[in-house]
C-alpha positions in Angstrom: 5.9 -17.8 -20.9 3.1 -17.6 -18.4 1.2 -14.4 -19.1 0.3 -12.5 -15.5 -2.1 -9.9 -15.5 -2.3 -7.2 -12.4 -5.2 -5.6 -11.4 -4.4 -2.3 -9.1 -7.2 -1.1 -7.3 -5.4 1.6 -5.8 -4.7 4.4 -8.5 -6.4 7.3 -6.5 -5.2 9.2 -3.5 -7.2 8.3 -0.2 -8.0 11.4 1.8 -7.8 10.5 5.7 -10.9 12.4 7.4 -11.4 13.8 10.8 -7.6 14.0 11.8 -6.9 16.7 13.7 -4.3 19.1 13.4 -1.4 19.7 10.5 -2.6 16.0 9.8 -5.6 17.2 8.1 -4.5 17.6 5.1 -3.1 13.8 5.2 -3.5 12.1 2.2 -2.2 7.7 1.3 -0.1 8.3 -1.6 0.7 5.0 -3.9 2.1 4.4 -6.9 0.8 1.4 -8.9 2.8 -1.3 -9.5 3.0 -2.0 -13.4 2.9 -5.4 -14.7 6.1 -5.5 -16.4 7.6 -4.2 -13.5 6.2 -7.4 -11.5 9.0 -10.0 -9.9 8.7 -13.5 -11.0 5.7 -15.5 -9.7 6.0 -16.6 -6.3 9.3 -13.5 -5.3 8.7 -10.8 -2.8 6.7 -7.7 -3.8 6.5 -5.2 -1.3 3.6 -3.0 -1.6 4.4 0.6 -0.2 2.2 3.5 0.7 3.1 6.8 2.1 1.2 9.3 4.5 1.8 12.3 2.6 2.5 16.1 4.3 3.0 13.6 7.9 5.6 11.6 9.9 3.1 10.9 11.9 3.3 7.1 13.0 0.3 7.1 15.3 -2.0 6.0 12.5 -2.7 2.0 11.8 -2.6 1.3 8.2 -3.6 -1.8 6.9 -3.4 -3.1 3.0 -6.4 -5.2 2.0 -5.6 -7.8 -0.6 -7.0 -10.2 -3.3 -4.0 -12.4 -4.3 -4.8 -15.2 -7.1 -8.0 -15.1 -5.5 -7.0 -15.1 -1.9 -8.0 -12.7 0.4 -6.1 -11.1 3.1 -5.8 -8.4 5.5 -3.0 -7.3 6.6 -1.8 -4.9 9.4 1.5 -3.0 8.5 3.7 -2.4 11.4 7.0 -1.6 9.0 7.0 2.4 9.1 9.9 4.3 7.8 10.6 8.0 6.5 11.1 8.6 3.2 13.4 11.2 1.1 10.1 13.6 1.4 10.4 13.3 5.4 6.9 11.4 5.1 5.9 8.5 6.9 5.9 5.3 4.3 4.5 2.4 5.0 5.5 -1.0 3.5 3.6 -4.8 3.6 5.5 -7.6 1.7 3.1 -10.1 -0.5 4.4 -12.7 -3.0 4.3 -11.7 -6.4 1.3 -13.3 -7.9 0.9 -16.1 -10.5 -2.5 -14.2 -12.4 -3.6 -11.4 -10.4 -3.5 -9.3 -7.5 -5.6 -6.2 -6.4 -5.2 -3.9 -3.1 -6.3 -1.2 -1.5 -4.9 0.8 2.1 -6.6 1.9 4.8 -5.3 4.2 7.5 -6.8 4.5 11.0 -6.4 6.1 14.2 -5.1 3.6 17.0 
């Protein structure tokens, strides 16, 4: 069996400056995917993020990624609302053969 190895860059919070309002207090909330917990090489891993104490969907948020040493940036338009009533974005990767590292970004539009 092929060992994989997964590199999440994104264990910390990400605090969203300068938005105004109730939004202030925004923060990206993830939790890291664990490698045991990884589909087989190649099978869809959605990589989810969620705008915590928001349902705002008036932000861009985009998930930089470093797939088996590929880089790619990608814009995620799939908002939903979670159990918490927060807005949770999602982006869909394949699952990767060695390693895979991300972070999210959240903008104004």
């Amino acid at each position: 069996m092929k060992q994989r190895l997964l590199f999440a860059f994104l264990a910390w919070t990400a605090l969203l400056p300068g938005l105004a309002g109730a939004e202030s207090d925004a923060a990206l909330l993830h939790q890291p995917i664990k490698a045991a917990k990884l589909p087989a090489p190649g099978a869809p891993l959605p990589l989810k993020v969620q705008l915590a104490k928001s349902r705002s969907t008036g932000l861009r948020v985009r998930a930089f990624v470093e797939l088996d040493g590929k880089l790619m940036d990608l814009p995620i338009s799939t908002v939903e609302t979670d159990e918490s009533d927060n807005a949770a974005y999602t982006a869909e990767v394949n699952s990767p053969l060695a390693s895979i590292s991300y972070q999210f970004v959240a903008t104004r539009q």
